[in-house]
C-alpha positions in Angstrom: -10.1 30.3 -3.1 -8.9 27.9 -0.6 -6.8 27.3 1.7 -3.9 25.1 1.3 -5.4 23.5 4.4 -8.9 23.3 4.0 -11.7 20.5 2.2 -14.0 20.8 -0.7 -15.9 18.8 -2.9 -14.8 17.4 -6.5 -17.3 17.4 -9.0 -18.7 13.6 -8.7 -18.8 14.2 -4.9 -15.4 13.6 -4.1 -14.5 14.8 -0.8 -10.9 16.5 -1.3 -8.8 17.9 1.5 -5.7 19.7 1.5 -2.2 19.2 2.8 -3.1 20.7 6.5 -5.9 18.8 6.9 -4.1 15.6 5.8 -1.6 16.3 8.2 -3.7 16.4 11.2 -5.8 13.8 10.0 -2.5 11.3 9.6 -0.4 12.8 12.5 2.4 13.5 9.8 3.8 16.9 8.7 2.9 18.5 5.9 6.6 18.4 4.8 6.8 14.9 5.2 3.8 14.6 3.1 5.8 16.9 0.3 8.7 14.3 0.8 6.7 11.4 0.6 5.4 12.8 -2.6 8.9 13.8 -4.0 9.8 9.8 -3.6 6.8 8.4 -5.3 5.4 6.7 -2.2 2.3 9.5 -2.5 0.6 11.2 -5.1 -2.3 13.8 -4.4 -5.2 12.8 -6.3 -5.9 16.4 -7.5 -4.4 20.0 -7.6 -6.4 22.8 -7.6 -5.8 26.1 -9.8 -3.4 27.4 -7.5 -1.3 24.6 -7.4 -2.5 23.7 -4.0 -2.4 19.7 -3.1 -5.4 18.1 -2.5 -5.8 14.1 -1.4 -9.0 11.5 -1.7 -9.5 9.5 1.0 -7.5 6.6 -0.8 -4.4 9.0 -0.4 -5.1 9.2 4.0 -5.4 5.3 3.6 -1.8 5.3 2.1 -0.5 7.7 4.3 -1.8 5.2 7.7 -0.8 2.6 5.4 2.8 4.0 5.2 3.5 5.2 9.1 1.6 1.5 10.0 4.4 -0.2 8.1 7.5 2.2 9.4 6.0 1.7 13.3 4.7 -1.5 13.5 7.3 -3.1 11.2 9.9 -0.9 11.0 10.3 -1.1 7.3 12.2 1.7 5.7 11.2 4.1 2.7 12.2 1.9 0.4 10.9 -1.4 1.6 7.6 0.4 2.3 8.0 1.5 -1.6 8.4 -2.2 -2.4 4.9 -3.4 -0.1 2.6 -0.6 -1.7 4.2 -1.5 -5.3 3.0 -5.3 -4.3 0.2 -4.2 -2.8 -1.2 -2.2 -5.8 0.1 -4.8 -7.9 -2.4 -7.3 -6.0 -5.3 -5.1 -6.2 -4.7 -5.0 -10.4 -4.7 -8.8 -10.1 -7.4 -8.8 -8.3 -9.9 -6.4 -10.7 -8.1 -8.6 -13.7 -9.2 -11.6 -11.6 -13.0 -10.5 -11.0 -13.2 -8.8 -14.7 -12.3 -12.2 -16.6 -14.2 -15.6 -17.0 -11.3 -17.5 -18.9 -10.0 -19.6 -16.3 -7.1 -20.3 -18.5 -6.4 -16.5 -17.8 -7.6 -16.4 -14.2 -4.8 -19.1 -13.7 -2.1 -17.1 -15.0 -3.3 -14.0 -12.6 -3.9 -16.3 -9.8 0.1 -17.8 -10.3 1.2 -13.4 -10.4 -0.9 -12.9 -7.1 0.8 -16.0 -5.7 4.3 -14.6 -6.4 3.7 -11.1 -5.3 2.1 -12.3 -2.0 5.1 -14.6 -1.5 7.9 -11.6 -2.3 5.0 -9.6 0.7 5.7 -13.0 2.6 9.3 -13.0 2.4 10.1 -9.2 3.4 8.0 -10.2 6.5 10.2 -12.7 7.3 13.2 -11.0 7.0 12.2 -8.7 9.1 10.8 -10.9 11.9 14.4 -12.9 11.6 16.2 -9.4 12.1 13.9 -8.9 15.1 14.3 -12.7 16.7 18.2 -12.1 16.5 18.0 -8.4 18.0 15.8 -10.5 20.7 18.1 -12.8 20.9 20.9 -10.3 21.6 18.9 -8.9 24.0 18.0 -12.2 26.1 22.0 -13.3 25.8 22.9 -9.5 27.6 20.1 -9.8 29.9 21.3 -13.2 31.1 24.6 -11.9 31.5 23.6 -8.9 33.5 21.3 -11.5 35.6 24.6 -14.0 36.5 26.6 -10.7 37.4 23.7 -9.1 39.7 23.3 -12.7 41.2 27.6 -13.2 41.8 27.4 -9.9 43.2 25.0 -10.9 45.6 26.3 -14.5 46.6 29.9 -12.2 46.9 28.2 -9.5 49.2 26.5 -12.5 51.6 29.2 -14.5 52.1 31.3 -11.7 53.4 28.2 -11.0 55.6 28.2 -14.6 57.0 31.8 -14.5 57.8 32.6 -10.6 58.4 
């Protein structure tokens, strides 16, 4: 019996660990694993006979894969749902790509990578915009501020020169 925490070996060598482990591993909770799973962004790869989670190394890579595009992007839940569905759309593309020698057929996967990389390109740049215009908030304040501090200052030496 394991733990709901602990590692073991698939048959084929799989390396499987449990919900704990992934946790720690991922610097997530285990509840936000559950969650994740509950809204389709994760699926364990296995279950054992008690019911007990238990994630491949591919799921840790989606887990990173997730918190790298909620921190460093700041994309929510459902934009992140949208990149992996592109993203795993891309790697289908790409086996169909590699498994085909009809170039007729390679086209017409080439043209679906194109688009879905485009739609990847495009929810970049709609975030980068939003981020330019909170920058650009933030310059316009800190300008503001910078005039104020710099009236105040002008204010409080002229009344030293003459007071």
């Amino acid at each position: 019996m394991h733990a709901e925490g602990s590692d073991e070996t698939k048959e084929g060598g799989e390396q499987l660990h449990g919900i704990g482990a992934v946790a720690a591993q991922t610097g997530v909770s285990e509840r936000t694993l559950r969650y994740y799973e509950e809204i389709g962004l994760l699926t364990p790869r296995d279950h054992s006979p008690g019911g007990m989670r238990r994630y491949c190394s591919e799921d840790i890579d989606r887990v990173r894969r997730i918190r790298e595009l909620q921190t460093l992007m700041g994309f929510n839940l459902e934009e992140i749902r949208s990149v992996i569905a592109a993203e795993s759309r891309l790697n289908t593309l790409r086996e169909d790509f590699r498994s085909s020698s009809d170039s007729d057929h390679q086209r017409e996967v080439l043209d679906a990578a194109l688009q879905a990389l485009d739609e990847l390109r495009d929810a970049a740049r709609a975030k980068i915009a939003a981020l330019q215009g909170f920058l650009a908030d933030l310059d316009e304040r800190f300008a503001r501020h910078r005039r104020r501090l710099e009236e105040l200052q002008a204010a409080r030496d002229a009344k030293e020169e003459h007071g």
